[in-house]
Structure formats: C-alpha cells, structure tokens
N, CA and C atoms as an extended XYZ file, in Angstrom:
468
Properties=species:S:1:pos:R:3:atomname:S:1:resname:S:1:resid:I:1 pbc="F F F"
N       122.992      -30.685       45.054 N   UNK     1
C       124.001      -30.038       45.887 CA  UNK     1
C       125.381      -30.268       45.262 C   UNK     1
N       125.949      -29.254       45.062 N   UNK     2
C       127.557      -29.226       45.098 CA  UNK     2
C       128.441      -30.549       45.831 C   UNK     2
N       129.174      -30.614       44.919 N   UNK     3
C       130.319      -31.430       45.263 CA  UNK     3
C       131.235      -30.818       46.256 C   UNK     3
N       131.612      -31.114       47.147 N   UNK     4
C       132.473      -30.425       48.033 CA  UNK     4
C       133.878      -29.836       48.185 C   UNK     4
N       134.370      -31.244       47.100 N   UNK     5
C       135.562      -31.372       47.178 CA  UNK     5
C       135.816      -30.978       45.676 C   UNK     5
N       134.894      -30.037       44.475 N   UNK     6
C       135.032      -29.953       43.203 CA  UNK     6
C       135.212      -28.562       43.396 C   UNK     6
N       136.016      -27.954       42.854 N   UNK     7
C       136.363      -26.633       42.992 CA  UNK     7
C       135.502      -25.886       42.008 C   UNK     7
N       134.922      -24.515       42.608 N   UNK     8
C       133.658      -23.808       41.625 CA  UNK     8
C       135.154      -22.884       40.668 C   UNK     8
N       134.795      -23.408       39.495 N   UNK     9
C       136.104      -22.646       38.377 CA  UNK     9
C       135.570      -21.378       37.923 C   UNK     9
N       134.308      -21.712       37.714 N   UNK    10
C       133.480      -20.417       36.976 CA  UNK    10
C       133.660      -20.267       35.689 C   UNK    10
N       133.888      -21.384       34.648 N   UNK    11
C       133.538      -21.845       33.345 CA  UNK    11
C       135.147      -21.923       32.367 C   UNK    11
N       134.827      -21.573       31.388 N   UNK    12
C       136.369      -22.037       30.510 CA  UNK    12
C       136.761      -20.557       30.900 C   UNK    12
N       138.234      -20.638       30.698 N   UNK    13
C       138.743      -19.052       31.020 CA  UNK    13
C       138.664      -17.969       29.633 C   UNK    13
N       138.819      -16.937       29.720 N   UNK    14
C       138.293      -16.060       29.268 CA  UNK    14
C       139.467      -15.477       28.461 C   UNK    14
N       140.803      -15.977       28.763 N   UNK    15
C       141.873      -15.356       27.762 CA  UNK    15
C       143.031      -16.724       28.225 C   UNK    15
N       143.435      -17.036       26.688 N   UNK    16
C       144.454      -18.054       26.988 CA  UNK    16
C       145.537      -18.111       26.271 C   UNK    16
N       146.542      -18.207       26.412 N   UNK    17
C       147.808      -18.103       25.434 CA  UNK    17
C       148.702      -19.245       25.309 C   UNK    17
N       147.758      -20.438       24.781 N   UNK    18
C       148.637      -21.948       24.494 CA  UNK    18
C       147.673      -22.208       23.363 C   UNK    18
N       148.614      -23.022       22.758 N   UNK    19
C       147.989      -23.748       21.549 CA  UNK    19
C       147.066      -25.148       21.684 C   UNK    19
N       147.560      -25.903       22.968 N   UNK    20
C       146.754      -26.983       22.881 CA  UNK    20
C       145.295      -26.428       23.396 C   UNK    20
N       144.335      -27.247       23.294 N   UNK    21
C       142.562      -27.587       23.865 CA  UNK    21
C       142.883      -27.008       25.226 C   UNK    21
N       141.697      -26.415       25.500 N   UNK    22
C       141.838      -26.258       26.913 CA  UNK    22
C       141.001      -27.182       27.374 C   UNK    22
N       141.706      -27.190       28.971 N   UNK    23
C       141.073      -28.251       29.827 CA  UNK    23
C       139.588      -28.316       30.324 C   UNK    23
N       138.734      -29.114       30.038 N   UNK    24
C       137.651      -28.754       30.840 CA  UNK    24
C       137.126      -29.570       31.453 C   UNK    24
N       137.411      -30.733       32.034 N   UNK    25
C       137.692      -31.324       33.863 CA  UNK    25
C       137.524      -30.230       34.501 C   UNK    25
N       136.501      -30.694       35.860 N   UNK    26
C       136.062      -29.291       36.407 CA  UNK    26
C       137.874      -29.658       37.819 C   UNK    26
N       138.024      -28.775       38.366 N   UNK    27
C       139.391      -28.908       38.857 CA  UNK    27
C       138.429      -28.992       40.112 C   UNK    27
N       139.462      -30.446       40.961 N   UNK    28
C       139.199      -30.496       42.248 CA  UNK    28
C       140.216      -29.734       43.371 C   UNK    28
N       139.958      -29.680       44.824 N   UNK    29
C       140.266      -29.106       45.671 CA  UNK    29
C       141.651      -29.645       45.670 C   UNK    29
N       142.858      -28.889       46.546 N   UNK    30
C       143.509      -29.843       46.993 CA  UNK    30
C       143.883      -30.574       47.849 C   UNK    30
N       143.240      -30.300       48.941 N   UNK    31
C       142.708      -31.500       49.704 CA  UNK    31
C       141.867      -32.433       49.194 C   UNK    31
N       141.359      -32.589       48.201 N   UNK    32
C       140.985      -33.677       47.911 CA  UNK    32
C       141.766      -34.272       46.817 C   UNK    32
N       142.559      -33.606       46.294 N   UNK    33
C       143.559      -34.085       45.645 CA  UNK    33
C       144.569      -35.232       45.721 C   UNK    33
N       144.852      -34.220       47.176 N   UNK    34
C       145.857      -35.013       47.889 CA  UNK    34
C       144.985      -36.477       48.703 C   UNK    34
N       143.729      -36.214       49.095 N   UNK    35
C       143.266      -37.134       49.966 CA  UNK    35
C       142.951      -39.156       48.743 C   UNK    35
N       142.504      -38.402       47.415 N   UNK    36
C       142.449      -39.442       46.428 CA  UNK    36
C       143.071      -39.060       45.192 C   UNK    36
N       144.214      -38.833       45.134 N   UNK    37
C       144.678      -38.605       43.351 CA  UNK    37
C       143.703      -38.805       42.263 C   UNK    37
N       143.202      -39.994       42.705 N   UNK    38
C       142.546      -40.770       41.548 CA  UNK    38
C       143.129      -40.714       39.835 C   UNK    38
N       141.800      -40.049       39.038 N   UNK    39
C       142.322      -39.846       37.719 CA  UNK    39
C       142.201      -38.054       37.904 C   UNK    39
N       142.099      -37.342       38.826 N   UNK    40
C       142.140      -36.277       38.862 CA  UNK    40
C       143.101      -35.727       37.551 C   UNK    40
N       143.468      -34.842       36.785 N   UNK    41
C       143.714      -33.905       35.587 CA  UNK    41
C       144.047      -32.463       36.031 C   UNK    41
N       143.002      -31.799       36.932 N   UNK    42
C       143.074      -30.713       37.590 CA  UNK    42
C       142.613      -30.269       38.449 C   UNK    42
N       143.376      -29.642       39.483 N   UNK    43
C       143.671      -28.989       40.321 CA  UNK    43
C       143.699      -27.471       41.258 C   UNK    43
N       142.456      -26.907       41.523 N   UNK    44
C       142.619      -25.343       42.327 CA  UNK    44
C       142.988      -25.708       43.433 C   UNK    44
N       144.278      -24.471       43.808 N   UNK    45
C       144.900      -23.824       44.653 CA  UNK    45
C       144.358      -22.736       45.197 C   UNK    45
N       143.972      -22.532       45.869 N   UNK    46
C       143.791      -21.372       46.783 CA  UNK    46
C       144.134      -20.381       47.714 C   UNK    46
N       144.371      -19.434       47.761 N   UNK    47
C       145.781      -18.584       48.363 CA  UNK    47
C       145.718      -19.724       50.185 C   UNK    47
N       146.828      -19.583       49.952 N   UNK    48
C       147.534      -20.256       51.038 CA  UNK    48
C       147.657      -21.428       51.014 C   UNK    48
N       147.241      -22.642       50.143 N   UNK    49
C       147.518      -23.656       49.622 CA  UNK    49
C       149.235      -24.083       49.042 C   UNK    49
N       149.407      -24.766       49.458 N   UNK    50
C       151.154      -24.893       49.333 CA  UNK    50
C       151.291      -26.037       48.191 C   UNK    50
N       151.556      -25.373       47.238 N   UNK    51
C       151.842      -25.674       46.020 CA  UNK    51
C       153.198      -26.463       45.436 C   UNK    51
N       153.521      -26.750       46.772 N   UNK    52
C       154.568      -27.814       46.695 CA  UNK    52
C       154.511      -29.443       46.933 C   UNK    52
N       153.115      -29.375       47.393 N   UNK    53
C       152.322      -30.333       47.502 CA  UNK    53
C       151.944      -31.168       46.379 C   UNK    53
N       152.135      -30.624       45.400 N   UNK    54
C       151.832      -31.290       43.757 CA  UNK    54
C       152.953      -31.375       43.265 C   UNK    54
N       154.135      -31.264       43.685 N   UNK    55
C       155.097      -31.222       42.950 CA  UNK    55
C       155.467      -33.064       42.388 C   UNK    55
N       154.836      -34.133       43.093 N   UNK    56
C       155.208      -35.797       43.089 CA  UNK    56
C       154.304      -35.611       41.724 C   UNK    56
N       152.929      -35.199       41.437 N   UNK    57
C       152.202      -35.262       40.582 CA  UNK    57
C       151.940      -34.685       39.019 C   UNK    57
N       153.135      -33.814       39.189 N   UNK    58
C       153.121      -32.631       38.123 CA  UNK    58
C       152.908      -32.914       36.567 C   UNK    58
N       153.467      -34.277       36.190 N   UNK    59
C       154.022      -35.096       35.372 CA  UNK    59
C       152.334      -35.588       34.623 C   UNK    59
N       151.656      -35.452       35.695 N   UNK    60
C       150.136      -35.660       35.122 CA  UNK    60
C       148.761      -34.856       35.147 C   UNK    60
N       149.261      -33.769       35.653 N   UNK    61
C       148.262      -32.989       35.855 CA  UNK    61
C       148.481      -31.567       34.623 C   UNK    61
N       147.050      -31.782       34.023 N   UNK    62
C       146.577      -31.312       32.601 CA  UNK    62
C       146.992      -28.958       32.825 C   UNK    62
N       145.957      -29.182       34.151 N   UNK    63
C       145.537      -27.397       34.678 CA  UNK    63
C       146.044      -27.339       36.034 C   UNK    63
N       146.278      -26.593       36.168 N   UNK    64
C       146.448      -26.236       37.740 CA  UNK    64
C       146.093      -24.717       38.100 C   UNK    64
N       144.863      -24.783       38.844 N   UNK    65
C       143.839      -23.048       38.377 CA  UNK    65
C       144.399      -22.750       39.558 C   UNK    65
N       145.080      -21.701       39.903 N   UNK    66
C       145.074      -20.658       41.262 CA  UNK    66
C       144.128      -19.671       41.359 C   UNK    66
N       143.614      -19.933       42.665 N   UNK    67
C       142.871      -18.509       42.847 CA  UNK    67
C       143.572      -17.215       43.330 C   UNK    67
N       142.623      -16.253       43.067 N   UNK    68
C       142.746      -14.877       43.312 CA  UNK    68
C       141.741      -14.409       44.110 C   UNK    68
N       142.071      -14.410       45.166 N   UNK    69
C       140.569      -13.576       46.404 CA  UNK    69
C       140.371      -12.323       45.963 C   UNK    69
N       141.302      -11.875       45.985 N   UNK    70
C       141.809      -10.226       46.077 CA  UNK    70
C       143.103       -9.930       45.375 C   UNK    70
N       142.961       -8.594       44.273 N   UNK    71
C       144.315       -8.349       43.670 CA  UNK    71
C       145.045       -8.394       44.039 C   UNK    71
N       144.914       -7.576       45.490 N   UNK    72
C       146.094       -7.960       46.295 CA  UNK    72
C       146.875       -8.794       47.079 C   UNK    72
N       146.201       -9.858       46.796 N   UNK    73
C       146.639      -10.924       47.269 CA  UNK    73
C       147.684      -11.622       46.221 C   UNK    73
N       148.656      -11.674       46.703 N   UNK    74
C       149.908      -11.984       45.730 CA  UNK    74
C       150.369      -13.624       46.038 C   UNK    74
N       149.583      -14.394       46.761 N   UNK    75
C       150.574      -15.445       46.716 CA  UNK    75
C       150.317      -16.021       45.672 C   UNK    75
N       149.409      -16.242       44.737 N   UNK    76
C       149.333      -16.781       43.760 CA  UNK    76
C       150.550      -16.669       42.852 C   UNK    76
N       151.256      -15.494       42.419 N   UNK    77
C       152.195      -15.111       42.185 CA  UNK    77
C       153.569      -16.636       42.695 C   UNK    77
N       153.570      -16.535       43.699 N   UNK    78
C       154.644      -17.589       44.279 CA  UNK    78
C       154.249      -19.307       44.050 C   UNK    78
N       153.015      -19.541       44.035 N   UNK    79
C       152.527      -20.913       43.596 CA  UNK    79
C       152.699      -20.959       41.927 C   UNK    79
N       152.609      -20.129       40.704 N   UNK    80
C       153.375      -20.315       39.488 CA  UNK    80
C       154.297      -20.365       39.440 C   UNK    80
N       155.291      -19.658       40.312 N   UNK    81
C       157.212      -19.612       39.766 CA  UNK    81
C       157.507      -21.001       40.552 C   UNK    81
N       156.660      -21.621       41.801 N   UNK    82
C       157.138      -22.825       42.066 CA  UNK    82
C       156.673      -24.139       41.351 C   UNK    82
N       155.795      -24.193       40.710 N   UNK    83
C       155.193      -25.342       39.125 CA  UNK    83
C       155.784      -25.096       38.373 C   UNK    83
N       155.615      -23.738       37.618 N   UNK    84
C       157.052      -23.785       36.863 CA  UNK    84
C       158.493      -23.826       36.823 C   UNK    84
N       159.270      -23.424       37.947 N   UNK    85
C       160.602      -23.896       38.485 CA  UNK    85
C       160.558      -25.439       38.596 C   UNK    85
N       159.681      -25.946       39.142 N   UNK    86
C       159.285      -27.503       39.150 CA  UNK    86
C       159.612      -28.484       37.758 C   UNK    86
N       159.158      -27.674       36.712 N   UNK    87
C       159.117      -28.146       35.700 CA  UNK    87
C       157.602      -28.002       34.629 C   UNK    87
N       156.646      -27.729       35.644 N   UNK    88
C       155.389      -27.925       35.145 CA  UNK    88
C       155.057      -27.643       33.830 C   UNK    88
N       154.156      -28.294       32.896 N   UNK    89
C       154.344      -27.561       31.221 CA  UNK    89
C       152.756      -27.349       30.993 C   UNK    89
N       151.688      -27.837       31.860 N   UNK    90
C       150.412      -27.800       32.212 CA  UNK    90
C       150.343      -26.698       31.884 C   UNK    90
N       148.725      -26.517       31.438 N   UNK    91
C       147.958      -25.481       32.009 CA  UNK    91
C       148.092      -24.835       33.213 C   UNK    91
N       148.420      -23.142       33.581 N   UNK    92
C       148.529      -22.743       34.482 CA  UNK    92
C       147.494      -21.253       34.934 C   UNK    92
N       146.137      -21.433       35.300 N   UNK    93
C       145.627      -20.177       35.251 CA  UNK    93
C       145.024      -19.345       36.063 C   UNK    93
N       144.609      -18.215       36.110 N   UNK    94
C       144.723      -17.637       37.177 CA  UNK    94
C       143.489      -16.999       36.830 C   UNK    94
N       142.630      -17.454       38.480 N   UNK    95
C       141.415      -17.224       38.579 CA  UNK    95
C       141.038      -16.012       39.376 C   UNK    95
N       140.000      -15.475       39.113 N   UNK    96
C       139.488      -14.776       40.674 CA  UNK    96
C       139.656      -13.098       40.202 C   UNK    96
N       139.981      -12.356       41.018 N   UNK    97
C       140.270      -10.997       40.933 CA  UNK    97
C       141.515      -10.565       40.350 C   UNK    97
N       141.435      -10.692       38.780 N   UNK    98
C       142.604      -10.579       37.652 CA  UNK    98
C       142.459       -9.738       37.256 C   UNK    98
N       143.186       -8.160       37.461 N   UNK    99
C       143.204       -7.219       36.733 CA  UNK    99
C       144.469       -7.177       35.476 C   UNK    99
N       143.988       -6.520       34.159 N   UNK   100
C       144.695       -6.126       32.977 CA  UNK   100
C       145.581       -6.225       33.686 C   UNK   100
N       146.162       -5.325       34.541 N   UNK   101
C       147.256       -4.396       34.641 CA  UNK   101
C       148.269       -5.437       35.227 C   UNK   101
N       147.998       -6.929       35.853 N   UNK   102
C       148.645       -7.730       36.611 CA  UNK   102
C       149.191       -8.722       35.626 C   UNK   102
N       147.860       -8.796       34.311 N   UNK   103
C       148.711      -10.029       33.208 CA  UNK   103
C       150.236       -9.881       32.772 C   UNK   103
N       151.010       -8.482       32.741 N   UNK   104
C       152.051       -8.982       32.418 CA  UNK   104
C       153.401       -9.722       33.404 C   UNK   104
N       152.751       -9.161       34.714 N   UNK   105
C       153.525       -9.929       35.933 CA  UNK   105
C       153.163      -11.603       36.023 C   UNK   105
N       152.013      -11.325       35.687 N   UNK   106
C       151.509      -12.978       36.129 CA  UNK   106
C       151.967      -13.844       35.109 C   UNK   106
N       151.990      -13.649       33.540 N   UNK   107
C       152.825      -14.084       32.421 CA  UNK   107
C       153.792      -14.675       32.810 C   UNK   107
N       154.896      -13.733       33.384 N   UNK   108
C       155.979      -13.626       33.584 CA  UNK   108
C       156.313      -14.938       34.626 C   UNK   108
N       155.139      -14.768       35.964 N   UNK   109
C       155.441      -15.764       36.925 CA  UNK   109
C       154.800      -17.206       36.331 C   UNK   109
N       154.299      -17.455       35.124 N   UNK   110
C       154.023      -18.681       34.655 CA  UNK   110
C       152.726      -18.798       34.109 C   UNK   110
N       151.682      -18.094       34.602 N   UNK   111
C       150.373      -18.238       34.039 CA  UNK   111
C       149.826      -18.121       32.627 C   UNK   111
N       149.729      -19.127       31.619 N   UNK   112
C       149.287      -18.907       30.379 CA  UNK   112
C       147.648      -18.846       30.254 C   UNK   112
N       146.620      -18.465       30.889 N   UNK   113
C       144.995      -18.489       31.276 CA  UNK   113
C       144.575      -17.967       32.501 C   UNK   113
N       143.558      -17.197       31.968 N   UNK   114
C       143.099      -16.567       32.859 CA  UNK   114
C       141.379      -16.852       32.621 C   UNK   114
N       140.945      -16.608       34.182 N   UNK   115
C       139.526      -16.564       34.316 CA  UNK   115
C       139.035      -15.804       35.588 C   UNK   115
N       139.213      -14.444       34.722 N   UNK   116
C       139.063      -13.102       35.784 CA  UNK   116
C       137.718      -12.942       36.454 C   UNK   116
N       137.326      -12.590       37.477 N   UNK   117
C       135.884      -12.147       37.648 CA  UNK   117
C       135.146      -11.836       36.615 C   UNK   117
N       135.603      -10.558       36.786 N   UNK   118
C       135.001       -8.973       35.895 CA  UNK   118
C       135.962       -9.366       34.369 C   UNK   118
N       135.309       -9.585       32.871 N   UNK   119
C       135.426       -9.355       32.056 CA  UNK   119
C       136.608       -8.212       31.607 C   UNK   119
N       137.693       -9.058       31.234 N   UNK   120
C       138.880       -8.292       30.663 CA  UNK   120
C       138.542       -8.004       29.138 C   UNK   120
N       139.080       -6.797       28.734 N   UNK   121
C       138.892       -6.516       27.156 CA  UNK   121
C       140.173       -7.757       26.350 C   UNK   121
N       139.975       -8.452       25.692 N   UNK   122
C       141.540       -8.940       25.098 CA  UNK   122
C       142.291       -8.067       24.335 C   UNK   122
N       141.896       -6.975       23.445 N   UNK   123
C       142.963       -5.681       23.435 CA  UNK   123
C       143.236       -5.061       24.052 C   UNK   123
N       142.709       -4.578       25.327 N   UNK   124
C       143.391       -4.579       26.202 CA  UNK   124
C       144.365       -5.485       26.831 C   UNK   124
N       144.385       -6.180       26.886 N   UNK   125
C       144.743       -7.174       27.705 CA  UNK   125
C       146.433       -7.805       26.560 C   UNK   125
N       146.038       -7.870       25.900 N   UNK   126
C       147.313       -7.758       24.523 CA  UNK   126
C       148.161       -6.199       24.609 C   UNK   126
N       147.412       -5.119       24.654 N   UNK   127
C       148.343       -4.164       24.940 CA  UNK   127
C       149.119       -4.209       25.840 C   UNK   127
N       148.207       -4.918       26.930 N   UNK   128
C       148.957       -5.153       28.384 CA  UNK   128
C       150.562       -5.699       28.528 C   UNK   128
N       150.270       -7.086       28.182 N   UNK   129
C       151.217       -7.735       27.613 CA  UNK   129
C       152.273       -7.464       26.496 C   UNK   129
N       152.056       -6.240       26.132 N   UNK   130
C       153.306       -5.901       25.104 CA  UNK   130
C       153.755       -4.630       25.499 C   UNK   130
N       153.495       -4.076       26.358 N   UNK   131
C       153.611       -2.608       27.054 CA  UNK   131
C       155.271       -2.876       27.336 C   UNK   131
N       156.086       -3.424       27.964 N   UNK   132
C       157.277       -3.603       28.435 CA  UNK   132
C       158.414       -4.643       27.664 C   UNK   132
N       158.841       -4.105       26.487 N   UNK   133
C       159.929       -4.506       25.899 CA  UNK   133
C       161.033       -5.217       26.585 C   UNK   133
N       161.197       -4.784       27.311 N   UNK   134
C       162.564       -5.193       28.261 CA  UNK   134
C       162.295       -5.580       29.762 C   UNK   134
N       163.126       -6.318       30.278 N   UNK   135
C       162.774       -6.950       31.842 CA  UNK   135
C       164.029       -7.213       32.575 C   UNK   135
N       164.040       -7.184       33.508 N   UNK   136
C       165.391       -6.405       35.032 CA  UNK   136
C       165.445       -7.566       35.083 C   UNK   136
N       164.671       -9.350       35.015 N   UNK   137
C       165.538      -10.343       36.356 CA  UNK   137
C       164.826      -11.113       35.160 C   UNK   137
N       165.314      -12.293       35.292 N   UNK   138
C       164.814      -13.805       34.751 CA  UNK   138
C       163.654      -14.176       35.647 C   UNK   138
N       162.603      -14.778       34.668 N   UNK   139
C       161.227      -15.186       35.579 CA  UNK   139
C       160.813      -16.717       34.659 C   UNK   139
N       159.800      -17.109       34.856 N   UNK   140
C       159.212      -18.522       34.170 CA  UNK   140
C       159.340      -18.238       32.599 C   UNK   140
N       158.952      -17.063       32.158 N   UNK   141
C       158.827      -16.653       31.177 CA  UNK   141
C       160.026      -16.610       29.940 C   UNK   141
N       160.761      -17.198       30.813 N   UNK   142
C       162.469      -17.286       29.855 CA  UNK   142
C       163.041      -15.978       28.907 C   UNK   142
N       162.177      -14.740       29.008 N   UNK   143
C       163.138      -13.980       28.753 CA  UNK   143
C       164.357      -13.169       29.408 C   UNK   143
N       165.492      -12.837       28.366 N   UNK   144
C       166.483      -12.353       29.026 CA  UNK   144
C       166.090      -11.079       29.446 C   UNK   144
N       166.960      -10.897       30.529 N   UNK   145
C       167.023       -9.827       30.977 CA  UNK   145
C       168.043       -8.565       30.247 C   UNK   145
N       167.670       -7.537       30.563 N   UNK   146
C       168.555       -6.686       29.687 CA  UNK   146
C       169.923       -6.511       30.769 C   UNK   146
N       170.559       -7.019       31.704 N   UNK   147
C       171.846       -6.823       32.069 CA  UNK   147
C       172.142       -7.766       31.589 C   UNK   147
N       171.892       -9.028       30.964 N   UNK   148
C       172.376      -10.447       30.930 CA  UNK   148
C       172.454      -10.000       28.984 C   UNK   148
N       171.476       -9.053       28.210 N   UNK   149
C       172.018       -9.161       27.129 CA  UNK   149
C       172.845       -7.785       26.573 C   UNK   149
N       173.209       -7.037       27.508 N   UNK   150
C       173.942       -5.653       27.563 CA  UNK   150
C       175.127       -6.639       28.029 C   UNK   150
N       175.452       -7.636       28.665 N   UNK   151
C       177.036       -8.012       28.392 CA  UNK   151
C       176.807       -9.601       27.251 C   UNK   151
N       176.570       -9.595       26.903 N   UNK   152
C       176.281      -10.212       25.751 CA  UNK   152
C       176.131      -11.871       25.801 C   UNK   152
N       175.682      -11.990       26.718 N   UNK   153
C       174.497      -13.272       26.903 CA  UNK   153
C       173.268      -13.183       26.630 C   UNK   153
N       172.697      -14.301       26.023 N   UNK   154
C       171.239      -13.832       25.584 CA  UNK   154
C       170.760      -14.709       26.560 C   UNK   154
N       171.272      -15.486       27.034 N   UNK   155
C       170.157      -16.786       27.534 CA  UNK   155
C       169.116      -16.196       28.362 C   UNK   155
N       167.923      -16.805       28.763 N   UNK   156
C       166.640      -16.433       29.500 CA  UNK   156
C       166.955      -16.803       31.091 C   UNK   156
C-alpha cells in the first residue's frame, strides 16, 4: 500500500530546462511536510495549497512539484511567482494537465520542469517557448519588458 503522505509524482519529468541532476526523492505532501520536515528535499503542492507555507524552508528544499488538476486551473501559476519572489533557486515543476501552449506563461511564472499528463512533443514545446520575443510586465523570468527597454533601461 501507498504511502499516504508521499505524493504520486508520476516519474522524472518529461521536459526540463536546468543544468543541475534532477531530483528524484519521491516529493512528499504538504501536510506532511509541514507535520515532520524531517530530511524531506521535496515537496507537492496542490492547487489550493498555500505556498507560503514553505517559505521558513526554501533554503533546503531541492523540487517543489505543483500540481495541475485542470488547465484551467491557474493557481499553480501564483504558487511559482511566490517561491520565486521568495527567493527560491530549487527545482520548480509543474505537474498534471500541462499543455504546450501554457509553457511559455508558466516559464515566465518560475517553472523550469515539467511532468505533463499527456506527452508533450519537445519541438514543440521549444517552439513554444520561443514564439514571443518580447514581454509587457516583469515576471520570475527576469526578462525586460519592452516599455522598460523602449526608455532605455534594460534591467529585468
């Protein structure tokens, strides 16, 4: 029988964009996270999981997998820009119902890994990600925005 408190990841992720090893500690809940730190490494979030809750721990934790129920379910979106606003430099990836068409938003909000349901093409998925030259607001992703380098600041 299953561990209760071990979060089902559904294996190494399937597209990743960091240079170090990826993590493969199976990621626990966070309620059980929170209930024993222990030597825990990593961590699933689950939509509605408040991701501010890890913020004392950040400093040691390797992955931090968010799920995805449903595409449309966007809070995942808001649990990366707050790890990474945090500081987080971890593994950040995004599980569950990951469509192409969302990697370049989700990039943007912090996620370097993914481990989609349904099998993404990675040329696809690279086109994806290079489709939009230019970007309206500052995100995790530290690029500038084009009003910030149309008056001639570059910073991100």
């Amino acid at each position: 029988m299953a561990d209760p408190d071990q979060a089902d990841i559904g294996g190494e992720p399937r597209l990743r964009f960091r240079d170090d090893e990826p993590h493969d500690e199976p990621a626990v809940t966070l309620d059980a996270f929170l209930a024993d730190p222990g030597n825990a490494g990593a961590v699933r979030l689950e939509a509605g999981d408040d991701a501010r809750l890890l913020l004392p721990a950040l400093d040691r934790l390797r992955l931090v997998e968010v799920g995805f129920p449903s595409f449309r379910d966007g809070r995942g979106y808001s649990a990366a820009a707050i790890l990474r606003e945090a500081g987080y430099l971890g593994e950040l990836r995004a599980a569950g119902d990951v469509l192409v068409d969302q990697l370049p938003l989700m990039v943007r909000a912090g996620f370097d890994s993914f481990a989609p349901e349904a099998p993404i093409d990675e040329a696809a998925a690279r086109r994806a990600l290079g489709r939009y030259a230019d970007v309206y607001q500052p995100a995790a992703d530290g690029r500038a925005p084009v009003w910030r380098r149309r008056h001639g600041d570059g910073r991100g």
